[in-house]
C-alpha positions, 0 to 999 in steps of 0.5 A: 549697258545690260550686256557685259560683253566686251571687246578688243580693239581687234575684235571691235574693228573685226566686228565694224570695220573700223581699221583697229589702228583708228580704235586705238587712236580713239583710245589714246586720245580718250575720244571713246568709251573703253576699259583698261584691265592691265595692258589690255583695252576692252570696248563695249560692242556699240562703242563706235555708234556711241562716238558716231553720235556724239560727234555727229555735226548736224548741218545748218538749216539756212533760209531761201534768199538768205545768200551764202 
């Protein structure tokens, strides 16, 4: 990350539109990239594309007449 910039979960969902409810969910359970610096949690602004891609599920190709 070259940029130093850091958000808060408020300013995170502010700036995504991710309700700030589910930012801190991803928080606790450590599912996205973040800093704790006392009480207060700081994200890096692409931190939601970073789990977006990461937990992206790719769908299967199948082949014509394979059947379900």
């Amino acid at each position: 990350m070259n940029d130093c910039s850091l958000l808060t979960p408020r300013e995170l969902a502010a700036q995504t539109g991710w309700p700030e409810k589910r930012i801190r969910k991803l928080i606790s359970t450590k599912s996205i990239r973040f800093l704790k610096h006392g009480t207060n949690f700081l994200l890096p602004p692409n931190a939601i594309h970073e789990y977006i891609e990461r937990n992206m599920v790719e769908p299967s190709s199948f082949e014509e007449g394979g059947g379900a």
